[in-house]
C-alpha positions as CSV (number, residue, x, y, z in Angstrom):
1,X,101.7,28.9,144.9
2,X,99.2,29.6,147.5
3,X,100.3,30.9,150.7
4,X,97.7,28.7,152.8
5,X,100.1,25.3,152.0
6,X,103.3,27.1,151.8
7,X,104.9,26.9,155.0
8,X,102.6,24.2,156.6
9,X,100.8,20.6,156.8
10,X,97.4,21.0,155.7
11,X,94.8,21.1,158.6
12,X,97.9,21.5,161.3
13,X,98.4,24.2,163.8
14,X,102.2,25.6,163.7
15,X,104.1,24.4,166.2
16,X,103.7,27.7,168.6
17,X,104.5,28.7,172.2
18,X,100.4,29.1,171.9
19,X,99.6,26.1,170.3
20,X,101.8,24.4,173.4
21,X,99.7,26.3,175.7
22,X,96.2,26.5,174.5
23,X,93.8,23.5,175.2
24,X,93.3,22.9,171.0
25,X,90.0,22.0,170.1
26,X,88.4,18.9,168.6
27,X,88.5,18.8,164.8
28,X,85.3,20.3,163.0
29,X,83.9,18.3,160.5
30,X,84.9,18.6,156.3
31,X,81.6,20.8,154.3
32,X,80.3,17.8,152.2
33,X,77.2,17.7,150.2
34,X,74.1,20.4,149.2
35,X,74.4,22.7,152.4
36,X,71.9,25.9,152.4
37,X,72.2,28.9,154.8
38,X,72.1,32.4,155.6
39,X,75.1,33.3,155.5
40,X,78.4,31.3,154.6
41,X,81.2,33.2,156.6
42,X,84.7,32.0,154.7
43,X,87.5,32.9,157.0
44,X,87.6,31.5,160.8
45,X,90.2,33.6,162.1
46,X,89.2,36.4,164.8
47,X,86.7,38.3,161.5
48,X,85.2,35.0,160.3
49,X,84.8,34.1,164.2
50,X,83.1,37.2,165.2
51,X,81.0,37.5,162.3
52,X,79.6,34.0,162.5
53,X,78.8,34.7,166.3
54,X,77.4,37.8,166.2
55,X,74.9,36.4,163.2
56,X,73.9,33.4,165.0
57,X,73.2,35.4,168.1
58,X,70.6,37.1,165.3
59,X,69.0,33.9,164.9
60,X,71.0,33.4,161.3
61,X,71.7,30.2,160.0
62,X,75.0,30.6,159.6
63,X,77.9,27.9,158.2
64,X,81.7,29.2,158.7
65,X,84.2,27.5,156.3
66,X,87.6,27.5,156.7
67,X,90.7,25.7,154.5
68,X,92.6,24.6,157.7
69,X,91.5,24.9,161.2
70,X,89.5,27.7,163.3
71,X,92.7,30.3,164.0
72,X,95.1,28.8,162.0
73,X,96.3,31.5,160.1
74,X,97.3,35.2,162.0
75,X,95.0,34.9,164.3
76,X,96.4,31.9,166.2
77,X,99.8,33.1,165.5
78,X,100.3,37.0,166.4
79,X,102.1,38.6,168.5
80,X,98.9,39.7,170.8
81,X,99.2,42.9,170.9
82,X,95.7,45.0,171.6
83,X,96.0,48.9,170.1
84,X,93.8,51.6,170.6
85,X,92.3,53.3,168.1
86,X,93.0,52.6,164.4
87,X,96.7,51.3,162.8
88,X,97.5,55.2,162.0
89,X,98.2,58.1,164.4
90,X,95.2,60.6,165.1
91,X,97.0,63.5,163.5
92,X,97.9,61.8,160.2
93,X,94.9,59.9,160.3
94,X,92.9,63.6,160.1
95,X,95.2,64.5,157.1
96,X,93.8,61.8,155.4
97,X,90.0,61.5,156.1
98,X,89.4,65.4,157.5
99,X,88.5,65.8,161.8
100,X,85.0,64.8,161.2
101,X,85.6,61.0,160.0
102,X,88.9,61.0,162.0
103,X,87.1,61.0,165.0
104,X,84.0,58.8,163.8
105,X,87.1,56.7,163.3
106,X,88.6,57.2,166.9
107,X,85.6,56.0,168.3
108,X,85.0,53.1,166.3
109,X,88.9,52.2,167.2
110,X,87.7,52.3,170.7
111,X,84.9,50.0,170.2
112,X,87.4,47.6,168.3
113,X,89.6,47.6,171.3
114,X,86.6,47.0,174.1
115,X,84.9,44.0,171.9
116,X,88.2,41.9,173.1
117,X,86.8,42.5,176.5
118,X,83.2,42.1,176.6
119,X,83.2,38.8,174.4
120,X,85.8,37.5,177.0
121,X,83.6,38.2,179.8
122,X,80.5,37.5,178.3
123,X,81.2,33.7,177.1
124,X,83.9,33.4,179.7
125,X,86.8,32.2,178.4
126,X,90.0,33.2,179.9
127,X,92.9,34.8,176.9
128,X,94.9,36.2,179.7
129,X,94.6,39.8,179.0
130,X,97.0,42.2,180.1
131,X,96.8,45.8,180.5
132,X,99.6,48.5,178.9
133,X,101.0,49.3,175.8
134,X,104.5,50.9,175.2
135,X,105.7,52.6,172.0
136,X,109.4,53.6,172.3
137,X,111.2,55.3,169.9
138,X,114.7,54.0,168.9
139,X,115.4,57.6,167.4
140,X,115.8,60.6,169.6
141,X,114.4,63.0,167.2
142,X,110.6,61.0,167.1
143,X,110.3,62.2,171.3
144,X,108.9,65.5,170.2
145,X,106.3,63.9,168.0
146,X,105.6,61.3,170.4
147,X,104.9,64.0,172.8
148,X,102.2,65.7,170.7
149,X,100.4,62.9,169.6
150,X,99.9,62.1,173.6
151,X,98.7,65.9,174.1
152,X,97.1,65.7,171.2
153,X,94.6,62.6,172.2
154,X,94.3,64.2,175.4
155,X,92.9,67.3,174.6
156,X,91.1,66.7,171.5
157,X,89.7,63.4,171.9
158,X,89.5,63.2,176.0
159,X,91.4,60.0,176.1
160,X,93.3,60.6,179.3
161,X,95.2,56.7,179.3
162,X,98.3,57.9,177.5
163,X,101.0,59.4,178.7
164,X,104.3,60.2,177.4
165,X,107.9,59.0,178.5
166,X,111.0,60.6,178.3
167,X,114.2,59.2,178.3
168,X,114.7,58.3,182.0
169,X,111.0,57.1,182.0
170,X,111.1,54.4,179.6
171,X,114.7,53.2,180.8
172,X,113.0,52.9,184.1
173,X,110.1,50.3,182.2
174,X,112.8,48.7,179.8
175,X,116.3,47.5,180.3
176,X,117.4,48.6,177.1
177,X,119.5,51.3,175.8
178,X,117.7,50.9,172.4
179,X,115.3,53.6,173.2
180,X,114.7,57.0,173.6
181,X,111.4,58.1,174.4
182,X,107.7,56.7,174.2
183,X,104.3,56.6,175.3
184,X,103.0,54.6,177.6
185,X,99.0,53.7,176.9
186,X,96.7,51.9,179.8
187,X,94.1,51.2,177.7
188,X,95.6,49.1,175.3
189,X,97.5,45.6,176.1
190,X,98.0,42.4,175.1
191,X,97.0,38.3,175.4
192,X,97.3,35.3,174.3
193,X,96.3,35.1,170.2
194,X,95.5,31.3,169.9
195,X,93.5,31.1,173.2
196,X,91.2,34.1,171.7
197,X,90.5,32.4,169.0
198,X,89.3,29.1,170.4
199,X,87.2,31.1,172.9
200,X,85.4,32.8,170.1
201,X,84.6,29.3,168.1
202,X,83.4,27.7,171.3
203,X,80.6,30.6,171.8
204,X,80.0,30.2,167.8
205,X,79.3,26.7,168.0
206,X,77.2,27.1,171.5
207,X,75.0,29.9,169.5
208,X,74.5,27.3,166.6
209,X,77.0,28.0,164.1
210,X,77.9,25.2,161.4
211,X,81.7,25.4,161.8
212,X,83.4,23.1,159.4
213,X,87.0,22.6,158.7
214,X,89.8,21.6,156.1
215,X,87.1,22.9,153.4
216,X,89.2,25.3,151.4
217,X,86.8,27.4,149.1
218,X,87.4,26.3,145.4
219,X,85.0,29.0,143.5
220,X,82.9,31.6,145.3
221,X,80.4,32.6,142.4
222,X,79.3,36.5,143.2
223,X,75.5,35.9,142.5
224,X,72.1,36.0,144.4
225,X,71.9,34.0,146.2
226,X,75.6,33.1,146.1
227,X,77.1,29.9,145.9
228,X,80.5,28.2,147.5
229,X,82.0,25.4,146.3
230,X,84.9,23.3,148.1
231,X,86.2,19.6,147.0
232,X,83.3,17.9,148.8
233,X,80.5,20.6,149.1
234,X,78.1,22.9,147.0
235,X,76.8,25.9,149.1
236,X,74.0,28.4,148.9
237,X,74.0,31.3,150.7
238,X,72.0,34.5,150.8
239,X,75.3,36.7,151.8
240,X,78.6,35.7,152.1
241,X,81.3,37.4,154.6
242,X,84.8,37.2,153.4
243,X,87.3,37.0,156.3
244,X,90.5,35.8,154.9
245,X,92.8,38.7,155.4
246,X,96.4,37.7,154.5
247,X,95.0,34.6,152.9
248,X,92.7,35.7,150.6
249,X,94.2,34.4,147.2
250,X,92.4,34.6,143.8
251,X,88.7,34.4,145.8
252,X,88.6,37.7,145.0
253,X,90.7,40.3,142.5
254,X,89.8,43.9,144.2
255,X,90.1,42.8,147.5
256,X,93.8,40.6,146.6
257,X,95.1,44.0,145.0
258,X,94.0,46.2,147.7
259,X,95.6,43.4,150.7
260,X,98.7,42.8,150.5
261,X,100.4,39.1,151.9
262,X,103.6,39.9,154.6
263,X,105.1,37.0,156.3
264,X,106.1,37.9,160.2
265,X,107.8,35.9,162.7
266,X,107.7,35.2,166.3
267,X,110.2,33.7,169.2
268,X,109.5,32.5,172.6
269,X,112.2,32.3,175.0
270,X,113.0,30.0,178.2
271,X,110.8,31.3,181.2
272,X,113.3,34.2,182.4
273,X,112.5,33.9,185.8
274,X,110.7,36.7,188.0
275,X,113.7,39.2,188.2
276,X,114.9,39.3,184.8
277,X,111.1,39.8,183.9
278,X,110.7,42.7,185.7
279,X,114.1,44.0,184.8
280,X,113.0,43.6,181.0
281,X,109.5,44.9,180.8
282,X,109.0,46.2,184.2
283,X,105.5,46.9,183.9
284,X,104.2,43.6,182.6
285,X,102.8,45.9,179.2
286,X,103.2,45.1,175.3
287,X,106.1,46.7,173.6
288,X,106.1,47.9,170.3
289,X,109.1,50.1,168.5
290,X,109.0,52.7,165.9
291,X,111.1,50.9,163.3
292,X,109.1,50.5,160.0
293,X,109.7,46.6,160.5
294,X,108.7,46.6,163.7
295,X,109.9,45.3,166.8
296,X,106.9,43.9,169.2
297,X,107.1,41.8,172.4
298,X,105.8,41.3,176.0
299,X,105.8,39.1,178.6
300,X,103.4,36.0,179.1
301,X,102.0,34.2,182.2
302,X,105.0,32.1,182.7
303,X,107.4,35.1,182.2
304,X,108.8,33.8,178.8
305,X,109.8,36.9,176.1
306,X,107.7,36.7,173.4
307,X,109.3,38.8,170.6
308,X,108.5,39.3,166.9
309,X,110.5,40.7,164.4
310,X,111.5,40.2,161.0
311,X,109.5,40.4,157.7
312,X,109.8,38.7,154.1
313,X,107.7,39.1,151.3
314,X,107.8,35.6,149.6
315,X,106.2,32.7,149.7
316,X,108.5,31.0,152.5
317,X,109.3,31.3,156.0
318,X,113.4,31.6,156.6
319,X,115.1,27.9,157.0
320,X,115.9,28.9,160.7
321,X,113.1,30.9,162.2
322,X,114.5,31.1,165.8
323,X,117.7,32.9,164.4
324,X,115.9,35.2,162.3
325,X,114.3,36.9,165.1
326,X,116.8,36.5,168.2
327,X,118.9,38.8,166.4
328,X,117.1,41.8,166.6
329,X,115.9,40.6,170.1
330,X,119.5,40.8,171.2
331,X,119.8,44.2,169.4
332,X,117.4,45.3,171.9
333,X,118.2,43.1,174.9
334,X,122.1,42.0,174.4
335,X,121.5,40.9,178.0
336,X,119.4,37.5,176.7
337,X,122.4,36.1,174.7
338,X,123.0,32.9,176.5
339,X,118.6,32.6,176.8
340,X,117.6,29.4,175.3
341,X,115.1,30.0,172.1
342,X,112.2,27.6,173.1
343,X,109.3,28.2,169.9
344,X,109.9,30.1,166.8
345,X,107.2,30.0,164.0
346,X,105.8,32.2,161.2
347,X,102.7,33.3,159.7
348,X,101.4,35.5,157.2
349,X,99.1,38.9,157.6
350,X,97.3,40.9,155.4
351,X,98.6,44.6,154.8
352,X,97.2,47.6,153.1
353,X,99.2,50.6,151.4
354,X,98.1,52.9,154.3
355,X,97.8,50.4,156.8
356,X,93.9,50.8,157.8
357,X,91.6,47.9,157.2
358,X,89.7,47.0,154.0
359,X,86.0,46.9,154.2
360,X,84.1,46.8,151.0
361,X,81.2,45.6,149.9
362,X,81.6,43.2,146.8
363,X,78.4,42.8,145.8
364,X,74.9,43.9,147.8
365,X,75.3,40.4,149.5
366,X,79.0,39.8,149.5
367,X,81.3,42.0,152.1
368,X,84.9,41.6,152.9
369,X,87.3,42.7,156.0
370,X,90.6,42.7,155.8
371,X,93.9,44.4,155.8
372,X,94.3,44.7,159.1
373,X,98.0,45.5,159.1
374,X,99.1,44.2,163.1
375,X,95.9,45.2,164.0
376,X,93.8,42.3,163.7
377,X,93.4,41.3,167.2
378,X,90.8,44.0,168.2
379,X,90.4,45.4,164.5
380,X,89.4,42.1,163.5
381,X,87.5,41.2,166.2
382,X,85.5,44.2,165.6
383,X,85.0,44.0,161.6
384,X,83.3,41.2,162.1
385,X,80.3,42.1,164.2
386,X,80.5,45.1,161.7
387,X,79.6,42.8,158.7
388,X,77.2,41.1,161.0
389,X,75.2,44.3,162.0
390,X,75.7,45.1,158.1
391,X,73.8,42.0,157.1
392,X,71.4,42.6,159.7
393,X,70.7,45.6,158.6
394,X,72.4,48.1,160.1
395,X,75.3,49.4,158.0
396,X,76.4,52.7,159.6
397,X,79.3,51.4,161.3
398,X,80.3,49.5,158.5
399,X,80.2,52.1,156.0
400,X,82.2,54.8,157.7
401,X,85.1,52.0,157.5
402,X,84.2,51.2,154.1
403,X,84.5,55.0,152.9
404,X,88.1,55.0,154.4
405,X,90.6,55.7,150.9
406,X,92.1,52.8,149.9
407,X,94.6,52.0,147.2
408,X,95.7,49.2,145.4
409,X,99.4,48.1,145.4
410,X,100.9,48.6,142.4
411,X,102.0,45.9,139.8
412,X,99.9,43.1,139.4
413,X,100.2,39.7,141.5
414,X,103.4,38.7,140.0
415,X,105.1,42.0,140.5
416,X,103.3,43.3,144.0
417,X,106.1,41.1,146.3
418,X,109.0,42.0,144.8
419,X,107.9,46.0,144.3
420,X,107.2,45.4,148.4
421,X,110.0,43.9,149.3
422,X,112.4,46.1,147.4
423,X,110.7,49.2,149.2
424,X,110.8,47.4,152.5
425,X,114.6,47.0,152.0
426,X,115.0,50.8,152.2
427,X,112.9,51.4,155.2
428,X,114.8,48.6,156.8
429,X,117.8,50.4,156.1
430,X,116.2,53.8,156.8
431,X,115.8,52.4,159.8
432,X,119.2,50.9,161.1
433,X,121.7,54.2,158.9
């Protein structure tokens, strides 16, 4: 089974808190017939997005495919949360990669998290950003490591927009007594995923992009120049940028055993009203816990709690998506019990076995991004004007990402789901004994 017709109607956005809130744009035209370009960009999520507009702002000809609609998959369906840095911790992250690369990879993690802002302002479109980021610690022993880490970025990488919180501190921000500790970080935040999106394929089409819809790649063939071939279309391309993430299917082996498929799932609530708000989050930031299946939420404009939680690892969503969730939303807030559960929906990400993105080249003309692990919204954003500045020519960027270590799951496509879910099933319980 494929993932991309799994859990919904071909060419339909999920019916969202963001889809009822974003102004969804007019259907893009089916690929048909002998189509040359520059580039073929397969993928228009927040990579496929970026990469196409970047290009075309480099005078490409470029033609962005995509099976469904522009953001239909994760990136119209997150929870909108915007990181700093990379998906991994400073400190382990210099374990893995030594200081030198670790902090070649700080800054690029900075850059990922600042592209979010300058395309907004450039080609003005408005994805309500927010500032603030909280990660609290539902175990009392993670406070001194939590601690570090902030001291640790302060002093060693000059980033001086995290601070930590003790105990009385983040009960001050959150009504909860699910937490211990945390850090607070003012240069990360959070917005509105869907609204993102459409922003991004408005300035692609404006720069001259061929954007074209419900044209699900059959057969990419790795030559040179490459060619693409959906039900109604032959194309040729010079290079091709894969940006499917969590979708990415047979189109290619290496990259499918290196990304991983994990379906998450998100709740809107009733608008809770101004005091309740500021009661629950009282700082208007993103929350994010430090349960292996995380816990993520914040606020949006009309003071609604948007919560995800909850993972599985097969090919369909739970029968009752708005139960799935509220129950570890109430573990958290047991005050919201009697809040009505307006939107729940699901969608499906693309994870890697040390949770930092996947950029290879696949051939000299073909590159892929993905793996983004939670991270797509800036990490995304950001991978894809790497594989444009790659194609243009300038590969620097783009190769320090590509030389992070990467390995595949284990078990082939049959066996990689039920190996994951089996080993999520301890951390889940790791997490609540």
């Amino acid at each position: 089974m494929n993932f991309l017709y799994a859990n919904d109607r071909p060419g339909e956005y999920p019916a969202s808190f963001y889809k009822a809130t974003a102004d969804e744009l007019d259907a893009f035209p089916q690929a048909a017939g002998e189509i040359k370009c520059d580039v073929c960009v397969i993928g228009a999520g927040y990579t496929g997005l970026s990469t196409a507009l970047h290009l075309a702002e480099k005078d490409f000809d470029v033609v962005l495919l995509d099976a469904h609609r522009v953001g239909w998959g994760a990136s119209g369906r997150n929870g909108g949360h915007i990181g700093t840095g990379q998906r991994v911790e400073q400190m382990q992250l210099e374990k893995l990669v030594g200081m030198d690369a670790a902090k070649q990879l700080w800054r690029l993690g900075l850059d990922a998290n600042q592209i979010v802002y300058d395309l907004s302002e450039k080609h003005q479109f408005d994805c309500e950003i927010k500032p603030g980021t909280i990660h609290a610690n539902h175990r009392a022993r993670y406070g001194e490591h939590s601690k570090r880490e902030a001291e640790h970025l302060q002093s060693v990488y000059d980033y001086d927009k995290i601070s930590f919180l003790d105990k009385d501190a983040i009960r001050d921000l959150l009504e909860t007594e699910a937490y211990y500790s945390g850090t607070l970080d003012m240069g990360a935040g959070h917005l509105h995923p869907l609204k993102l999106a459409f922003g991004l394929a408005q300035a692609a089409k404006k720069a001259g992009v061929r954007i074209f819809e419900r044209s699900e790649v059959k057969t990419l063939e790795q030559s040179d120049p490459a060619r693409i071939i959906t039900d109604k279309a032959n194309i040729t391309a010079r290079f091709v940028a894969i940006a499917c993430n969590g979708y990415i299917g047979d189109l290619d082996r290496d990259a499918a055993a290196h990304v991983m498929q994990v379906n998450n799932f998100v709740i809107a609530t009733e608008p809770l009203g101004d005091e309740l708000a500021s009661r629950i989050i009282a700082n208007d930031a993103a929350v994010a816990d430090s349960k292996f299946v995380i816990n993520y939420y914040r606020l949006s404009m009309d003071k609604r709690l948007v919560f995800g939680g909850g993972e599985n690892y097969s090919y369909n969503f739970p029968s009752d998506i708005k139960s799935f969730v509220r129950k570890p939303m109430l573990e958290i807030y047991p005050q919201l019990a009697d809040t009505r559960i307006d939107y729940g929906w699901g969608g499906t990400l693309g994870i890697t076995f040390n949770r930092l993105p996947y950029l290879r080249y696949l051939k000299p003309n073909i590159l892929n991004a993905g793996g983004f692990s939670g991270w797509g919204v800036c990490m995304g954003t950001f991978a894809g004007s790497l594989m444009a500045r790659a194609i243009n020519g300038t590969a620097a960027d783009f190769d320090v990402m590509a030389a992070i270590p990467s390995r595949k799951f284990p078990g082939g496509s049959l066996t990689r789901a039920p190996l994951l879910a089996l080993a999520m099933f301890y951390y889940a319980l790791r997490d609540r004994f």
